[in-house]
N, C-alpha and C positions, 0 to 999 in steps of 0.2 A: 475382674477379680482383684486386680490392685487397688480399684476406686472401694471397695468394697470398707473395709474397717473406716472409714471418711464420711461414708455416706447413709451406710445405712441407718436408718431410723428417722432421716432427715422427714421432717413435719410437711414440708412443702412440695411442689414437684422437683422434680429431678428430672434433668435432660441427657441424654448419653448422646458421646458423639465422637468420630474419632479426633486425635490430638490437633494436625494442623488446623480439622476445620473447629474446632473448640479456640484456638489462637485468633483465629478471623475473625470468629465473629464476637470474642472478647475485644478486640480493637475495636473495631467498628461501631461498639458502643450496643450491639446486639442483646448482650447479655450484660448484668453488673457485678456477676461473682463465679468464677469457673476454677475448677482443680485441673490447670492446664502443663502443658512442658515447661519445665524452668527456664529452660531457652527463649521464650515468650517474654519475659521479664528481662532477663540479658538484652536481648534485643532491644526492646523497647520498655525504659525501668518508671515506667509513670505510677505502677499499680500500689496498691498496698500489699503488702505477705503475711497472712496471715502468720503468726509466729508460733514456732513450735508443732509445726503441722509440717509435712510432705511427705513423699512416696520416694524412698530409698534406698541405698544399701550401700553399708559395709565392706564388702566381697562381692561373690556370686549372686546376682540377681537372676539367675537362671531364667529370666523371659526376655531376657535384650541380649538378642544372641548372632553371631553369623554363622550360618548352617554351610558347612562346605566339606570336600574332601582333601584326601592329602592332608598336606601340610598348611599352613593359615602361608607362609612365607609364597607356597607355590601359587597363590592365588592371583589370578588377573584380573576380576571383573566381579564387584558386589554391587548386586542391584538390593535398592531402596525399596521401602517402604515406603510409600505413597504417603500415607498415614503418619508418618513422624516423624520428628522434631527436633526434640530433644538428641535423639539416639542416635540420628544422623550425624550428629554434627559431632558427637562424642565417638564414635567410627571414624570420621576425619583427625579427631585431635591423636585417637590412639595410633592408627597406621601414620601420621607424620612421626610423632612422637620415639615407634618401634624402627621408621626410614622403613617399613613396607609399602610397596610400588602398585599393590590391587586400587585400578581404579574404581569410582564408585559411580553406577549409572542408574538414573530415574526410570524407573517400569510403572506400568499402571494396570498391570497383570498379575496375576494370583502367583506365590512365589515357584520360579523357575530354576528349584534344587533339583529336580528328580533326573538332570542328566545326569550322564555318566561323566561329564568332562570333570577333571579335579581342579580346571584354570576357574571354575566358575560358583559363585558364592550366595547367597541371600541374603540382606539383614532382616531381620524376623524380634516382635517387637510384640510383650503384653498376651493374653488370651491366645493368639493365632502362633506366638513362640512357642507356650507351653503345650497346643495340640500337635504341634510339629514334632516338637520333642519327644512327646509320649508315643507318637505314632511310628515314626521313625528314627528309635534311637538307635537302631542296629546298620542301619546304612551311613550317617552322617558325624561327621565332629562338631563340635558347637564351640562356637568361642566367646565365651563369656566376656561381654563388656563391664560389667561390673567386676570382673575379678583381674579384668587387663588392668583396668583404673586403679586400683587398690594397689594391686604391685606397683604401677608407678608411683603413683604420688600421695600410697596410705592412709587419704583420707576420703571420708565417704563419697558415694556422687549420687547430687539430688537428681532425679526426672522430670518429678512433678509439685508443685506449690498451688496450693489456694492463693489465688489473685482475687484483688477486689477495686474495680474503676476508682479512679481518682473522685470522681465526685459524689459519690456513694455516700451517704451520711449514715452516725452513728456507726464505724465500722467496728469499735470495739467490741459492742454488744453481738454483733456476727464474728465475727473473731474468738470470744469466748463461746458461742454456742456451737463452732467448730471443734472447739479443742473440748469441748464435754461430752460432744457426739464422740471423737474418736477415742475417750478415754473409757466411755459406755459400752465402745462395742469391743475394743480389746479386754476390758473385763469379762466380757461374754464371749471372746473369740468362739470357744468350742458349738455354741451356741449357732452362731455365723456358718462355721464348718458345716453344723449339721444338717442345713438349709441349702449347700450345694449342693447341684442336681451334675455336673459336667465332671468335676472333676472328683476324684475319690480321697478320702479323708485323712490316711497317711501322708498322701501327698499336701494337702493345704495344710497339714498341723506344719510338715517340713519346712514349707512356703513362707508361711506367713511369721512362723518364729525363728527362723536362720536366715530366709532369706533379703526379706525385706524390713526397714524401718519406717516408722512413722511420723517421729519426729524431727525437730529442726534444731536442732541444737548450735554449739559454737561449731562441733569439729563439720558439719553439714554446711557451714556459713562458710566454712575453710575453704571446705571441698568445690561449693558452688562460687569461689573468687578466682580460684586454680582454675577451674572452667572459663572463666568469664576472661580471665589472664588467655589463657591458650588463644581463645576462639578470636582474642583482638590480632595474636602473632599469626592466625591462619587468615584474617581478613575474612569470614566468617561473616561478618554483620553487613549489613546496605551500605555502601561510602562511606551516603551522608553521613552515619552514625559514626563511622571512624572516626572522621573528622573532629567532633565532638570528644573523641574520648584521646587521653594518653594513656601511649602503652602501658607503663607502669600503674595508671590510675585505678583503687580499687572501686567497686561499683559499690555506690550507699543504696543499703537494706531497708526502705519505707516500711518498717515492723508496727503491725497492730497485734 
């Protein structure tokens, strides 16, 4: 649902997959153009960015959430998403950041909210947030990662970026047929909405015009530096790659 104002109408195939393994097999040279985590490029910044294109928000992003009880303070244990990437690592910067003590542990099981214990937590990420959400909002508290980031550091936080392999030719010409795809289908958003079949239509008009953005602007470049600042102080990336960077150093933007 978030790949959706990006993609559709796209002339060629289109592959779905979830985040990390979209990262994989973007390195590997598998593919040459994927709308993958921006953490993907943090990590490793060989790619091009498409400019003025990503998947983000302002505030509340209402699908990158930790599903838990109690209080977010009482919590001990957030288990991951298998599946991501990005969001993980923005869970580690905000719990350092707030000095909350929930550790966070890797599952590779279907999320394990439905105790009753309130020490124990989910993160919950995209499509499977927002049927969590709808189906149980009467039992759970959600804590919005896009609205923790925002009160800290006021500037937006990217997700997702269009990447494109270093050796890719002509990337402009893909670059611009990115950004007229997404300008095509937010003209027609209602259009889009009407075509959903899962979720119902109050909610995606809410969705997609309060909650999320699509472009990349300067205050998005902000947000995604602040990111890339943190994730060096948390040691976040492979060594090697430390090695390579200073702390203070900001990451250069390869923009098509």
């Amino acid at each position: 649902m978030n790949a959706r104002p990006l993609i559709s109408g796209w002339p060629g195939h289109v592959e779905f997959d979830h985040p990390s393994s979209l990262c994989q097999r973007l390195a590997r040279g598998d593919v040459d153009l994927a709308l993958v985590s921006s953490f993907e490029f943090l990590r490793n910044p060989i790619y091009r960015i498409v400019d003025d294109l990503s998947i983000s928000s302002a505030g509340p992003v209402y699908s990158v959430v930790v599903a838990h009880r109690g209080e977010i303070s009482q919590v001990e244990e957030i288990e991951l998403d298998p599946a991501a990437e990005t969001s993980v690592n923005l869970l580690r910067c905000l719990l350092a950041e707030l000095k909350l003590s929930a550790r966070v542990i890797s599952t590779a099981s279907f999320p394990n909210v439905s105790s009753a214990r309130t020490q124990r937590a989910r993160l919950l990420i995209g499509d499977q947030a927002i049927r969590f959400r709808q189906a149980h909002a009467d039992e759970f508290r959600f804590w919005d990662l896009g609205e923790q980031w925002k009160k800290i550091v006021d500037l937006p936080f990217v997700y997702a970026l269009w990447l494109i392999r270093p050796e890719v030719a002509d990337t402009k010409a893909i670059a611009d047929r990115l950004r007229i795809l997404r300008d095509d289908n937010l003209a027609k958003i209602d259009s889009l909405i009407a075509e959903e079949k899962e979720f119902d239509r109050d909610f995606c008009q809410r969705y997609y015009r309060e909650n999320l953005r699509f472009n990349f602007g300067e205050r998005e470049k902000k947000g995604l530096r602040q990111f890339h600042k943190r994730c060096v102080e948390l040691r976040l990336f492979p060594a090697e790659k430390l090695k390579l960077r200073a702390r203070s150093a900001a990451i250069p933007l390869r923009l098509v």
